[in-house]
LUMTIDO-843228 format. One line per field, with one value per atom (N, C-alpha, C): x, z, y. Coordinates in Angstrom, 2 decimals. Atoms other than C-alpha are relative to their C-alpha. Example, Ala and Ser with C-alpha at 12.3 -4.5 7.8 and 13.67 -1.06 7.14 Angstrom:
% LUMTIDO-843228
c1 <- [0.89|12.30|0.90|-0.82|13.67|-0.77] $
c3 <- [0.00|7.80|0.00|-0.06|7.14|0.73] $
c2 <- [-1.19|-4.50|1.20|-1.19|-1.06|1.09] $
END
This chain:
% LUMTIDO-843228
c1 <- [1.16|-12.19|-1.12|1.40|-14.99|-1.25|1.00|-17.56|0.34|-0.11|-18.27|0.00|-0.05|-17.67|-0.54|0.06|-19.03|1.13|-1.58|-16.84|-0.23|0.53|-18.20|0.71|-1.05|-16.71|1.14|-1.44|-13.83|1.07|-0.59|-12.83|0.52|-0.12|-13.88|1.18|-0.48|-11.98|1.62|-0.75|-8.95|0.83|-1.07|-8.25|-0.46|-0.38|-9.06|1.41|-1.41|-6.08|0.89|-0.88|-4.24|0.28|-0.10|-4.96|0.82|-0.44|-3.84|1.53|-1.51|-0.83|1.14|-0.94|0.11|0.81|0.03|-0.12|1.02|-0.64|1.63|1.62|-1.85|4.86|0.20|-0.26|4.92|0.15|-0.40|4.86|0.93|-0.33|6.89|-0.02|0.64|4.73|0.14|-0.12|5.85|-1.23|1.44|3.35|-1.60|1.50|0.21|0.24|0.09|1.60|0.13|-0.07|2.36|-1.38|1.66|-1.45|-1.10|0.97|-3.08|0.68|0.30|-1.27|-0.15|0.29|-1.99|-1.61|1.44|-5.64|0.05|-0.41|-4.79|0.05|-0.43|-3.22|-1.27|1.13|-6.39|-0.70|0.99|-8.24|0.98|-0.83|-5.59|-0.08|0.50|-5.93|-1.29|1.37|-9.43|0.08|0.11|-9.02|0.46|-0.56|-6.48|-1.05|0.83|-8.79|-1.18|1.88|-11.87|0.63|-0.46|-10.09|-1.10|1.33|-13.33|-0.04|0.06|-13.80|1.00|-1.29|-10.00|-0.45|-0.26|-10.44|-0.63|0.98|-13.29|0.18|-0.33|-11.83|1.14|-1.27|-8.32|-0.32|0.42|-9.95|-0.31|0.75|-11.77|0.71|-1.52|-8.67|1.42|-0.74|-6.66|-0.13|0.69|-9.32|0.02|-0.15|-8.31|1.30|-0.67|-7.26|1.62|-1.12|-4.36|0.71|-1.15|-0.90|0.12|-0.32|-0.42|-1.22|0.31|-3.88|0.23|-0.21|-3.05|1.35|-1.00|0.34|0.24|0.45|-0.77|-1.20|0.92|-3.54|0.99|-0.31|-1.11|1.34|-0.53|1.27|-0.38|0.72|-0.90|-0.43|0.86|-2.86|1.70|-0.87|1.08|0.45|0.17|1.19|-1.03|0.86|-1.53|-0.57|0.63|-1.75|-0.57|1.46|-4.28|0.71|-0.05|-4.63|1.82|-1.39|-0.70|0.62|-0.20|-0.42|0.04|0.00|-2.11|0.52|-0.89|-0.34|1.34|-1.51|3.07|-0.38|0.19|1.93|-0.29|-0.17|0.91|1.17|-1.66|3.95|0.92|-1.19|5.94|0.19|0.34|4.23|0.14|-0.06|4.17|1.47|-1.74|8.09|0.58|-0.39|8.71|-0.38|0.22|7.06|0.96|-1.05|9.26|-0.89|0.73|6.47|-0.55|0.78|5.37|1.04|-1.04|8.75|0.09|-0.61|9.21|-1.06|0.80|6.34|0.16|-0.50|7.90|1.35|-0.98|10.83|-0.58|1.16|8.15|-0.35|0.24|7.08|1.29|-1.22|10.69|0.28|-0.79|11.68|-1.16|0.47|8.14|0.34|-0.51|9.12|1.09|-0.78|12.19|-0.09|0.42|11.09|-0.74|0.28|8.84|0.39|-0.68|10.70|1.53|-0.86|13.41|1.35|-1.25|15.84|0.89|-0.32|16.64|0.49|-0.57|18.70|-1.22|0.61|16.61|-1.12|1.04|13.72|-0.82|1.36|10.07|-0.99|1.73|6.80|-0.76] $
c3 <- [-0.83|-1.29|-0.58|0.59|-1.57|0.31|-0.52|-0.12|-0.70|0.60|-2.14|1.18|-1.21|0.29|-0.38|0.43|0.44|-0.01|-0.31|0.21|1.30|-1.12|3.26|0.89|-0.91|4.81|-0.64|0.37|2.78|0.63|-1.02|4.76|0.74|-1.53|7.58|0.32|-0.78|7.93|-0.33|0.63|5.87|1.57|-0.89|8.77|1.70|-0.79|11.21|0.22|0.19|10.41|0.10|-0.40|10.13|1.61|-1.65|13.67|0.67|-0.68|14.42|0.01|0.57|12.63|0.25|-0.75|13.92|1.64|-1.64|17.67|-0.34|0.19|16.67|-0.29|0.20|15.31|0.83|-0.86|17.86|1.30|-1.18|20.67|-0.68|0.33|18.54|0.21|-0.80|18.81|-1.91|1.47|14.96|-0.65|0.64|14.64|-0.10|-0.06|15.60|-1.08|1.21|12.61|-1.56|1.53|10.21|-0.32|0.02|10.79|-0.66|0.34|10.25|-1.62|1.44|6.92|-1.18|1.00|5.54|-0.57|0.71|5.91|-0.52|0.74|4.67|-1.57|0.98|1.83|-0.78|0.59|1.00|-0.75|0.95|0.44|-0.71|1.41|-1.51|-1.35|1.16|-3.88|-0.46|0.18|-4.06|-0.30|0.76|-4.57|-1.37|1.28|-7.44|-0.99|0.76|-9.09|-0.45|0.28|-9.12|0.04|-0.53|-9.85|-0.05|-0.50|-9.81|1.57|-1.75|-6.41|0.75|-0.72|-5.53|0.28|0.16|-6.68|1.01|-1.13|-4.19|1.75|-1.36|-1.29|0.43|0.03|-1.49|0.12|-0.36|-1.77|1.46|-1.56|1.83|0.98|-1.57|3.60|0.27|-0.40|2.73|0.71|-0.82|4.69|1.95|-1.39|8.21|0.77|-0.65|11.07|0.01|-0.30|11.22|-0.95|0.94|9.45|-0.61|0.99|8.52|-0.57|1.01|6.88|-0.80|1.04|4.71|-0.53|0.82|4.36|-0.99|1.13|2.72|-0.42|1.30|0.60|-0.77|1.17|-0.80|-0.61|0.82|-1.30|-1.44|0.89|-2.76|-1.29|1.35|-5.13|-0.83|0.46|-6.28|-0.65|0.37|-6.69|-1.03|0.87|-8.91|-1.04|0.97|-10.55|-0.26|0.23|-9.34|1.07|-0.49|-7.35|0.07|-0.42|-7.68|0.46|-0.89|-6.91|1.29|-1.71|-3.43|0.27|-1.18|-2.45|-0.01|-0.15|-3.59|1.38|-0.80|-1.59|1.86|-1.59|1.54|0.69|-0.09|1.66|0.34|-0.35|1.20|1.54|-1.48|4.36|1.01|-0.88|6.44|0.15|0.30|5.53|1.12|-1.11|7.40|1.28|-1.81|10.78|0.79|-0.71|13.63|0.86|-1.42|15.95|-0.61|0.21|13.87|-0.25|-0.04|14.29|-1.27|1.19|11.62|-1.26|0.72|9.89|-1.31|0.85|8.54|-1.00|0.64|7.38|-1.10|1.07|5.34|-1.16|1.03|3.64|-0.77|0.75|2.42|-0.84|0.68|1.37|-1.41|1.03|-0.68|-1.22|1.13|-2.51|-0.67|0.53|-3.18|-0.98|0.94|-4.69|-1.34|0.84|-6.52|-1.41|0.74|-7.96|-0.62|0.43|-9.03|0.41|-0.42|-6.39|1.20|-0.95|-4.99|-1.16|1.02|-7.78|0.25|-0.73|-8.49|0.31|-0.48|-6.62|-0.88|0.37|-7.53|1.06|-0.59|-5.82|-0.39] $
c2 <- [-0.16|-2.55|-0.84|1.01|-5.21|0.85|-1.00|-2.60|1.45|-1.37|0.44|1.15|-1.12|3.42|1.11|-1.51|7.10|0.73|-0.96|9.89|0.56|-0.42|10.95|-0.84|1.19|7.13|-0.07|0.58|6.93|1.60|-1.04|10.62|-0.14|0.61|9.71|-0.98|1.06|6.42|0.93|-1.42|8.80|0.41|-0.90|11.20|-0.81|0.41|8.53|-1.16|1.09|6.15|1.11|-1.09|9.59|0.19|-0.15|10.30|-0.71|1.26|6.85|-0.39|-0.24|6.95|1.30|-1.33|10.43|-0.51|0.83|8.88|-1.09|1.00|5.81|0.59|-0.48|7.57|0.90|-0.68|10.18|-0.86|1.07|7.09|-1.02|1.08|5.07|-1.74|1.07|2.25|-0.44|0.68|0.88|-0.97|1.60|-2.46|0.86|-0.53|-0.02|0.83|-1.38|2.78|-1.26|1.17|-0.92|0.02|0.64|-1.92|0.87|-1.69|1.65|0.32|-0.39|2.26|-1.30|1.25|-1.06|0.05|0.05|-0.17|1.73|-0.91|3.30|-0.30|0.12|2.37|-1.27|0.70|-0.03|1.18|-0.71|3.39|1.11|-0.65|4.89|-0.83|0.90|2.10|0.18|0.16|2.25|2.02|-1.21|6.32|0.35|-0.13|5.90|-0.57|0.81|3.56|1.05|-0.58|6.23|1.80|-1.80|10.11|0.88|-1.16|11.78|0.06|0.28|10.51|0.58|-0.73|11.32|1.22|-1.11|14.86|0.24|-0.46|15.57|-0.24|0.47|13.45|0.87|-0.98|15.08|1.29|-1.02|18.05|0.57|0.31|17.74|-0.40|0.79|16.00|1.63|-1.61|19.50|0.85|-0.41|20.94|-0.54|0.66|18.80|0.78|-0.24|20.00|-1.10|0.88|17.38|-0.52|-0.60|17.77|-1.49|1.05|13.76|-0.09|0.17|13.80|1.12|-1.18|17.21|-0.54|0.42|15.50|-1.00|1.45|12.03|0.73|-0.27|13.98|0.60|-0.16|15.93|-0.42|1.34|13.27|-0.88|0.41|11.42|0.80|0.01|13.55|0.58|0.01|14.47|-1.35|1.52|10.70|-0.02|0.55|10.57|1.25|-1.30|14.30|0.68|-0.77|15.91|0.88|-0.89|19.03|0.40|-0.23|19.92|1.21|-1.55|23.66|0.00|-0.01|23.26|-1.04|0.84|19.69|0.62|-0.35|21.30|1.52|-1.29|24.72|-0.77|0.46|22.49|-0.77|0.75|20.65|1.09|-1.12|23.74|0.33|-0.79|25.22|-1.17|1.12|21.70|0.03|-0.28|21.67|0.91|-1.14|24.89|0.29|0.27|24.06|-0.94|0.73|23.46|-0.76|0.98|21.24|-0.51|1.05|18.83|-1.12|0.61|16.65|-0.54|0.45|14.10|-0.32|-0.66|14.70|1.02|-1.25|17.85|-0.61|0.70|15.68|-0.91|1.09|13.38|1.27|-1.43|16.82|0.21|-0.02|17.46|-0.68|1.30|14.26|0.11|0.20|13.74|1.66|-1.36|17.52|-0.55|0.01|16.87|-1.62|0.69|13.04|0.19|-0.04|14.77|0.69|-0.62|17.20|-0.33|0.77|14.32|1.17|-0.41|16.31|-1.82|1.25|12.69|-0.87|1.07|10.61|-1.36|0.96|7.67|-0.56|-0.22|8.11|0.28|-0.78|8.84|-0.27|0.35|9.38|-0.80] $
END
């Protein structure tokens, strides 16, 4: 990120690429869900880089109505070691819903990566 962000915009933009990316894989519209986590994954970089900042953002994205951003926060802060009780506890619970299609399959997979039930693998 060449522009310092608030945590307030780096949320915001957060659970709007979520949104975007929810829509996108539920229409399987692939190039619009490539585009959205490329700039995603800009402010994941830019969160790893600053874990004070993480802690507080991650914090606040757990708090969203909408299951792919609660699922990439607590991906992520499992990715990077922070908050791990509640991302493993939201995962658990995301896991066990039957209407959030493959979503809920993204929850599984990152558990079981993290918990080196996947030969191999890591988060």
């Amino acid at each position: 990120m060449t522009k310092h962000l608030s945590q307030k915009e780096i949320i915001d933009r957060h659970i709007e690429s979520d949104k975007i990316i929810e829509e996108a894989i539920m229409n399987g519209d692939y190039k619009r869900n490539n585009r959205e986590v490329k700039k995603l994954n800009r402010l994941k970089a830019h969160l790893k880089n600053d874990p004070e900042l993480a802690l507080h953002v991650y914090s606040e994205l757990f708090k969203s109505d909408c299951v792919t951003t609660q699922s990439h926060a607590a991906v992520e802060s499992l990715r990077i070691g922070i908050h791990i009780e509640k991302a493993i506890s939201i995962l658990e619970e995301l896991s066990k819903r039957e209407d959030i299609g493959i979503i809920r399959l993204g929850c599984e997979t990152a558990l079981k990566l993290w918990r080196g039930e996947i030969p191999g693998k890591t988060l």
